[in-house]
TISEPA-397069 format. One line per field, with one value per residue: residue number from 0; residue in three letters; chain; z, x negated, y negated of N, C-alpha, C in turn. Coordinates in nm, 2 decimals. Atoms other than C-alpha are relative to their C-alpha. Layout:
num: [NUM,...] $
residuo: [Ala,...] $
cadena: [A,...] $
n_w: [Z,...] $
n_u: [X,...] $
n_v: [Y,...] $
ca_w: [Z,...] $
ca_u: [X,...] $
ca_v: [Y,...] $
c_w: [Z,...] $
c_u: [X,...] $
c_v: [Y,...] $
This chain:
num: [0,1,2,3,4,5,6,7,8,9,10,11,12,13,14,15,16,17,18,19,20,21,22,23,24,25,26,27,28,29,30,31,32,33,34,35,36,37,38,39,40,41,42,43,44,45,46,47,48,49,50,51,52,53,54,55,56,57,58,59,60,61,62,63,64,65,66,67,68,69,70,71,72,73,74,75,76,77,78,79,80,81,82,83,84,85,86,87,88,89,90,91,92,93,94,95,96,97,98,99,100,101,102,103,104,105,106,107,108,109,110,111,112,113,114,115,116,117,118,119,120,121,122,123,124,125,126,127,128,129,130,131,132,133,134,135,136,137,138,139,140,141,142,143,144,145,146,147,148,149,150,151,152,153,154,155,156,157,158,159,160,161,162,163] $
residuo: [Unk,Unk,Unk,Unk,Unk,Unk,Unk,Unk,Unk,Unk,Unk,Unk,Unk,Unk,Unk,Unk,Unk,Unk,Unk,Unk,Unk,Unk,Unk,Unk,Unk,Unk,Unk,Unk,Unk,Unk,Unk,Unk,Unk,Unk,Unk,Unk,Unk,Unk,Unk,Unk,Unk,Unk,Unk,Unk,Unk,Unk,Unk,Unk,Unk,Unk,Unk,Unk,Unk,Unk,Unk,Unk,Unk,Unk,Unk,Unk,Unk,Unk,Unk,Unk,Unk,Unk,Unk,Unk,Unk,Unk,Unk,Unk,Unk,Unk,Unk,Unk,Unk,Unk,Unk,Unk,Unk,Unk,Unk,Unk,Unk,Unk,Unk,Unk,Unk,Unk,Unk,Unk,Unk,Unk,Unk,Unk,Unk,Unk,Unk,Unk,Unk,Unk,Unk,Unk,Unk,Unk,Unk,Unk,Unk,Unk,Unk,Unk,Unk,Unk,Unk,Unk,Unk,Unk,Unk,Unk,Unk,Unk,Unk,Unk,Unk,Unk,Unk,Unk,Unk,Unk,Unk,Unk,Unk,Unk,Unk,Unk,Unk,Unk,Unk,Unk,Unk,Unk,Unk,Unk,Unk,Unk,Unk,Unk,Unk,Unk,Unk,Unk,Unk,Unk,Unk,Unk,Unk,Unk,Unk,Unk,Unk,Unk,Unk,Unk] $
cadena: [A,A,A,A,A,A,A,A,A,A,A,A,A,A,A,A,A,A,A,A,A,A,A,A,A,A,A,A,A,A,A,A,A,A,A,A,A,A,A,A,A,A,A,A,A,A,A,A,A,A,A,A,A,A,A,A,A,A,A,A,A,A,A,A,A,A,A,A,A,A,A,A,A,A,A,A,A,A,A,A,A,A,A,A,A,A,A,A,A,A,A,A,A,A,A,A,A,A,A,A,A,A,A,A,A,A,A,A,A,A,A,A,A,A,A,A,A,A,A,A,A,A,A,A,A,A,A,A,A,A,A,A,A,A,A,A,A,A,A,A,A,A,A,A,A,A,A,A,A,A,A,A,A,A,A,A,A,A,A,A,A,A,A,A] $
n_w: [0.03,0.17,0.00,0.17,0.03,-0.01,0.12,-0.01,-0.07,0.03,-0.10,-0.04,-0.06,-0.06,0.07,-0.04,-0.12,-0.15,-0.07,-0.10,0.01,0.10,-0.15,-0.07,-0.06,-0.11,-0.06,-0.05,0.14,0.08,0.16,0.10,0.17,0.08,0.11,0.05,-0.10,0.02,-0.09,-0.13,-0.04,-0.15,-0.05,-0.02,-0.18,-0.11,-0.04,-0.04,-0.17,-0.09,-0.10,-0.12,-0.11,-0.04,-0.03,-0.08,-0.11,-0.14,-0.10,-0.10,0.01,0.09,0.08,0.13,0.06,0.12,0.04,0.15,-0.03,0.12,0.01,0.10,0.03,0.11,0.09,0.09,0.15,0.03,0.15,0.12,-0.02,0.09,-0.06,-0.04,-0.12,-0.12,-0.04,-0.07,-0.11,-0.13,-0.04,-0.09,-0.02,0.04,-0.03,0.02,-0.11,0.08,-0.04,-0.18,-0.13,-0.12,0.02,-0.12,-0.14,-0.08,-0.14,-0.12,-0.15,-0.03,0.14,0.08,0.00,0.15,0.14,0.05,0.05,0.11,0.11,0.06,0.10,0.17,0.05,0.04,0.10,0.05,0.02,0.08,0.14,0.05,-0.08,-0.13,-0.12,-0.19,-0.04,-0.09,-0.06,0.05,0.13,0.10,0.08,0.13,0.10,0.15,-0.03,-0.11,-0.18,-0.06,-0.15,-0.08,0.02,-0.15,0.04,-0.13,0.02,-0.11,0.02,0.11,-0.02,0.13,0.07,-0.01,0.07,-0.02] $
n_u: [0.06,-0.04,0.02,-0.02,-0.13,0.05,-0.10,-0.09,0.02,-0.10,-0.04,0.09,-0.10,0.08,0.02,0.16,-0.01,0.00,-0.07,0.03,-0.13,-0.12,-0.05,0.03,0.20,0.02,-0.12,-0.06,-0.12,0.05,-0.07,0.14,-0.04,-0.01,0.02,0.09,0.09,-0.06,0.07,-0.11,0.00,0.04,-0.16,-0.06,0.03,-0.06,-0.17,0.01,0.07,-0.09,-0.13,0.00,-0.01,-0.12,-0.07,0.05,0.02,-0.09,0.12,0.08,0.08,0.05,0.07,-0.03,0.10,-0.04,0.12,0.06,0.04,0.00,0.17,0.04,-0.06,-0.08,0.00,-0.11,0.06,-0.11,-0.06,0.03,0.15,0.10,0.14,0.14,-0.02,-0.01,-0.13,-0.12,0.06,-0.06,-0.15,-0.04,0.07,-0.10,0.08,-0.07,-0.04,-0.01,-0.12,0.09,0.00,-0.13,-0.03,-0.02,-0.03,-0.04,0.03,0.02,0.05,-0.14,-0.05,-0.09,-0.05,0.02,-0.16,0.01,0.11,-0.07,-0.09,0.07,0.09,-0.06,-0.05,0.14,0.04,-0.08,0.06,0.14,-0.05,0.02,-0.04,0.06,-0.07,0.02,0.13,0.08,0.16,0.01,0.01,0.13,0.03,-0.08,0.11,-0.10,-0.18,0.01,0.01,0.09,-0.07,0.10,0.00,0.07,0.03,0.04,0.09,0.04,-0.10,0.06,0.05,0.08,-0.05,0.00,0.09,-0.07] $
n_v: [-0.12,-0.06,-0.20,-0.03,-0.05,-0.16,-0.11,-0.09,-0.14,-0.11,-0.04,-0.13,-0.16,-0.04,-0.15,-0.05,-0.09,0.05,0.06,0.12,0.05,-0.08,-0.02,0.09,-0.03,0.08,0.01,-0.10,-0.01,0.03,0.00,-0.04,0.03,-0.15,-0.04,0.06,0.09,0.12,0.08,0.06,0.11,0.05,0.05,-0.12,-0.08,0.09,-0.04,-0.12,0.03,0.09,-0.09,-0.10,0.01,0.04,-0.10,-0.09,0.11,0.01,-0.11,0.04,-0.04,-0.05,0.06,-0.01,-0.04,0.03,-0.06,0.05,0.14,-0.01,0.06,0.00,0.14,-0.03,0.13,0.04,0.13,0.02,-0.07,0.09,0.08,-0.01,-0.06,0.07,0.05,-0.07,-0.12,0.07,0.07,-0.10,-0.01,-0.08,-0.12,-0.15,-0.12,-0.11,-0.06,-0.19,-0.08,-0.02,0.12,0.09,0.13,0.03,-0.11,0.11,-0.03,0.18,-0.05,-0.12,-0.10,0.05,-0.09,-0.01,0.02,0.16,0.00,-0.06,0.14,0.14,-0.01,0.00,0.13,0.04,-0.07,0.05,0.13,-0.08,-0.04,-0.15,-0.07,-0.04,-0.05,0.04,-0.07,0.00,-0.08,-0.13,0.00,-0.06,0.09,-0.07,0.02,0.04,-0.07,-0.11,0.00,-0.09,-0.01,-0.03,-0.10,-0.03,-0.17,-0.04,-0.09,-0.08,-0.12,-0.07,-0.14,-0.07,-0.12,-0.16,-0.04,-0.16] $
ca_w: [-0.42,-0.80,-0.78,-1.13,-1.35,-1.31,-1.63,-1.60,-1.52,-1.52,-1.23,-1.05,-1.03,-0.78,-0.96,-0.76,-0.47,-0.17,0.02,0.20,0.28,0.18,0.58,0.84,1.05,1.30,1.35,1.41,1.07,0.75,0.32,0.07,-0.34,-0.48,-0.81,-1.03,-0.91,-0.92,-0.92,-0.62,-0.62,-0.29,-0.30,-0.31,0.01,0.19,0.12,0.22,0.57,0.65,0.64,0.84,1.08,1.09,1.17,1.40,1.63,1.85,1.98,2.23,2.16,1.78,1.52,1.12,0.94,0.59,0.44,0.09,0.05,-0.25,-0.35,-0.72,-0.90,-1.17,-1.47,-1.73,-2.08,-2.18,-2.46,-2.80,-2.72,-3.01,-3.00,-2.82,-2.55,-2.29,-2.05,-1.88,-1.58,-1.22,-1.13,-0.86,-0.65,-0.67,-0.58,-0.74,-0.57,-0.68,-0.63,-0.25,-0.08,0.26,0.19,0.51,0.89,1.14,1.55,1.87,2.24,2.23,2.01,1.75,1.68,1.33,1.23,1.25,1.11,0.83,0.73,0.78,0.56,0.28,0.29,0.26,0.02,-0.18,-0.27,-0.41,-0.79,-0.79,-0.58,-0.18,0.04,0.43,0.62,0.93,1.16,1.04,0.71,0.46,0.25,-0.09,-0.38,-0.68,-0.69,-0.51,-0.16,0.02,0.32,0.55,0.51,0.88,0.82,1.14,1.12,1.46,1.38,1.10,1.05,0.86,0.62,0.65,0.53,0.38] $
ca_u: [-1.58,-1.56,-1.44,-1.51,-1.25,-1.22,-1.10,-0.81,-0.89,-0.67,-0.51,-0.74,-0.59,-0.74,-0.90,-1.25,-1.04,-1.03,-0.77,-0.88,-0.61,-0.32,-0.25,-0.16,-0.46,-0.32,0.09,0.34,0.58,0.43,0.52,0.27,0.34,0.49,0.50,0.24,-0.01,0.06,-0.04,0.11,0.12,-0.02,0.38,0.50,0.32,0.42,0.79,0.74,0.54,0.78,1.08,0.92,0.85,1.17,1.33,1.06,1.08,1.37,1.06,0.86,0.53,0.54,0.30,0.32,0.00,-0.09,-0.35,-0.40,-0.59,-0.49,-0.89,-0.84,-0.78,-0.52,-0.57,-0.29,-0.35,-0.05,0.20,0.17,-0.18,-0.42,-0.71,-1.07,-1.08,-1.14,-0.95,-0.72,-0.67,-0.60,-0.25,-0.24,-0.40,-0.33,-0.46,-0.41,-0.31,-0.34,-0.05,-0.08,-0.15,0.00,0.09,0.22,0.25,0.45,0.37,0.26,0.23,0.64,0.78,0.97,1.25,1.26,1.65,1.52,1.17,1.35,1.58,1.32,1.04,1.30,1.43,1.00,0.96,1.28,1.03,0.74,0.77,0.68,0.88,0.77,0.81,0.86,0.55,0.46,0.17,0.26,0.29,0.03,-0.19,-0.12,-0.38,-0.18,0.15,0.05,0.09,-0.19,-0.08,-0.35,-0.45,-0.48,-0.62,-0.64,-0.98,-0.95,-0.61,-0.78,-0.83,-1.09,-0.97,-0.86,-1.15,-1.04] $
ca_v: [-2.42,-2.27,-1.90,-1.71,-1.64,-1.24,-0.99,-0.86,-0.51,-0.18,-0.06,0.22,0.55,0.75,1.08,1.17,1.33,1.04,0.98,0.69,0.44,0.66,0.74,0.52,0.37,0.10,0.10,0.39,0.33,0.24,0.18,0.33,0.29,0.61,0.53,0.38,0.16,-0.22,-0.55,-0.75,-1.08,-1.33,-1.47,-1.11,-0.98,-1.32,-1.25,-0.92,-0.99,-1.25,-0.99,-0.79,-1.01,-1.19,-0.84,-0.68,-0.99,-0.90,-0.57,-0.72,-0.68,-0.56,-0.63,-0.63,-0.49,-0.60,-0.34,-0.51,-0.87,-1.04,-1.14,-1.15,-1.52,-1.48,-1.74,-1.86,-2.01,-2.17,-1.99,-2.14,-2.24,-2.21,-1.97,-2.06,-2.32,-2.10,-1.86,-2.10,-2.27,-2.06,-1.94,-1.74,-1.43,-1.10,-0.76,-0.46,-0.19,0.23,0.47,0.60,0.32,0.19,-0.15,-0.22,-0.07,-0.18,-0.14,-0.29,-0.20,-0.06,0.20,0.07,0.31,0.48,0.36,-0.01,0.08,0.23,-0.08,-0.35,-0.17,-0.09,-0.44,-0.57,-0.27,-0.44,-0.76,-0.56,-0.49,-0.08,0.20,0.29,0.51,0.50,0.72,0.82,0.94,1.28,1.20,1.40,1.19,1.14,1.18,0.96,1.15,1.42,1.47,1.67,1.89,2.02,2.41,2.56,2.89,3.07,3.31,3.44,3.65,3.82,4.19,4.41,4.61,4.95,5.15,5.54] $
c_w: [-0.12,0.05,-0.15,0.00,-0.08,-0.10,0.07,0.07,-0.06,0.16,0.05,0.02,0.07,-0.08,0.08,0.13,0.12,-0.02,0.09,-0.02,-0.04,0.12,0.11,0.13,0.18,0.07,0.00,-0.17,-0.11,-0.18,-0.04,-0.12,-0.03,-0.13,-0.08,0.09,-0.08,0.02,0.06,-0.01,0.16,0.04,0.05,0.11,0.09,0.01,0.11,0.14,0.04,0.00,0.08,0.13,0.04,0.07,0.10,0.16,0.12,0.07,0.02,-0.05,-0.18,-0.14,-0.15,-0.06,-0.12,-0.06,-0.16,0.05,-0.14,0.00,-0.16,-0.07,-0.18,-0.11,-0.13,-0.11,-0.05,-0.13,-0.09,0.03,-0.12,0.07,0.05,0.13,0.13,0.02,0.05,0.15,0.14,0.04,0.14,0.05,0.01,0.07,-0.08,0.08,-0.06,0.02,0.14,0.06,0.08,-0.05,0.13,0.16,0.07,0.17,0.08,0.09,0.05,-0.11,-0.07,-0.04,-0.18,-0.10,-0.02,-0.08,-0.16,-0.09,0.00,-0.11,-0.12,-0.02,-0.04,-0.12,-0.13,-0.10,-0.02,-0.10,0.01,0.12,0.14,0.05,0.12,0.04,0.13,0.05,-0.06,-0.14,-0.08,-0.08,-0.11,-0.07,-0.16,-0.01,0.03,0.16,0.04,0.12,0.03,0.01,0.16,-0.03,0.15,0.00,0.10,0.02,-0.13,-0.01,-0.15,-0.06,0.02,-0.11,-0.04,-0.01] $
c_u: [0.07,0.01,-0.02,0.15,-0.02,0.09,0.12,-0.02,0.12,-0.01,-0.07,0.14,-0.09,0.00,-0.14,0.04,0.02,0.11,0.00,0.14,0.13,0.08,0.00,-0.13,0.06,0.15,0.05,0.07,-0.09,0.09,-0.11,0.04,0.00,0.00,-0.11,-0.04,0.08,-0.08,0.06,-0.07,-0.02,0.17,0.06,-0.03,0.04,0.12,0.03,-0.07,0.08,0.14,-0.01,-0.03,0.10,0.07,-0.04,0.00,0.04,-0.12,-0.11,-0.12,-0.04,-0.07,0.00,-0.14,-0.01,-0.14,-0.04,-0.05,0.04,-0.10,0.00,0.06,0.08,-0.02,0.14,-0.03,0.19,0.11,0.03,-0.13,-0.07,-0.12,-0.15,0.07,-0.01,0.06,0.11,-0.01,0.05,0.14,0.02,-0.09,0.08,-0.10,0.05,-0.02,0.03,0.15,-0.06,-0.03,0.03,-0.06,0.01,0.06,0.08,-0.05,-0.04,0.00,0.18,0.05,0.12,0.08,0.03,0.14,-0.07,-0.13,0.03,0.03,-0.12,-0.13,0.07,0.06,-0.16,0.01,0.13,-0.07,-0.13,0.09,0.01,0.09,-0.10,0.06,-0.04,-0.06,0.04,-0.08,0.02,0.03,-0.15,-0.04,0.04,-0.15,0.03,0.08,0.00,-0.08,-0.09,0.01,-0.16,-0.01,-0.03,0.03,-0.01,-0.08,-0.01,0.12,-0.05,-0.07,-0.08,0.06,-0.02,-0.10,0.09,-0.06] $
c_v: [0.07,0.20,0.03,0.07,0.14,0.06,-0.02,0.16,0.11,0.05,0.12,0.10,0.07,0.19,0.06,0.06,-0.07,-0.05,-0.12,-0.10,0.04,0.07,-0.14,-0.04,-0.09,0.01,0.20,0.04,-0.07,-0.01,0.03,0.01,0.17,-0.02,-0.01,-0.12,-0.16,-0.14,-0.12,-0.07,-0.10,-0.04,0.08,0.04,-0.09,0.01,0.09,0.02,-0.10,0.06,0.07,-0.06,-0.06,0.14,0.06,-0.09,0.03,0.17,-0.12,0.03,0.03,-0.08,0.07,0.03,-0.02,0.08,0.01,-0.15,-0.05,-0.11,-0.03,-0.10,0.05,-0.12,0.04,-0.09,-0.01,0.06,-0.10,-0.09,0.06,0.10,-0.05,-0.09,0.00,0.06,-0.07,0.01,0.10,-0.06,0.05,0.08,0.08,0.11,0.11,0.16,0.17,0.10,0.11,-0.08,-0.06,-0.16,-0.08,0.08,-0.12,0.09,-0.04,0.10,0.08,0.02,-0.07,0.07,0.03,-0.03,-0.09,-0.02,0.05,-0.11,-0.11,0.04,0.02,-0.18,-0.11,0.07,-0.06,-0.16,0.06,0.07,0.19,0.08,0.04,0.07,0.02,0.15,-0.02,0.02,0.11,0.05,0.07,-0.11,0.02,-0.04,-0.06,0.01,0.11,-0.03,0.11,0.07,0.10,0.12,0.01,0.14,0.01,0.11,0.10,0.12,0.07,0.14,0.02,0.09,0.13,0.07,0.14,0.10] $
């Protein structure tokens, strides 16, 4: 089966306002890209899903979440290659990946406690090229490099103004 061979592209930045994927959806502890967006390599996320499960192992029950796919075929034309010829032959997959985005969760059927959820997502997030930072459920979403925190107006303590 022939996949096509896909642009390049430019990294999305999220500007229209969604937050989607930018909270956690399935585990307790999570990683999401704080700096600029990126594009992560299929080797890079296997490193990085295989420290975390080497580490998460000794919890009973817990499971590693990977909320990127790398769907996108990377091509390579050789250096000192002449112009024409085509694009060159497939290297790799990849995904790219926006700023905001959980990369990976971790969690399962028992709480995983947040010192050890701490060291094994910084030691994953250590094997991804761009800066992360460690989330939780009560983490605010983020919109790019702004973090979004949730307005709770309360309408029902609200007085009418003094008339004179």
């Amino acid at each position: 089966m022939d996949f096509i061979k896909r642009h390049k592209g430019v990294l999305p930045v999220p500007t229209g306002g969604s937050v989607k994927g930018t909270t956690l959806a399935y585990g307790q502890w999570g990683i999401r890209i704080k700096g600029n967006g990126a594009r992560l390599t299929a080797k890079q996320l296997v490193s990085a899903q295989e420290t975390i499960r080497r580490k998460i192992k000794i919890v009973k029950g817990s499971k590693c979440y990977m909320r990127v796919f790398p769907d996108i075929p990377v091509c390579v034309k050789g250096n000192e290659t002449r112009m024409g010829k085509g694009k060159g032959s497939f290297e790799y997959w990849a995904t790219r990946v926006a700023p905001g985005r959980v990369i990976f969760e971790i969690g399962g059927s028992q709480p995983i406690s947040e010192l050890l959820a701490r060291e094994v997502l910084r030691l994953a997030s250590d094997k991804l090229p761009t800066n992360m930072e460690f989330i939780s459920r009560s983490s605010p979403p983020r919109l790019g490099n702004l973090l979004i925190f949730p307005q709770n107006v309360d309408t029902s303590s609200k007085t009418a103004p003094a008339s004179s």
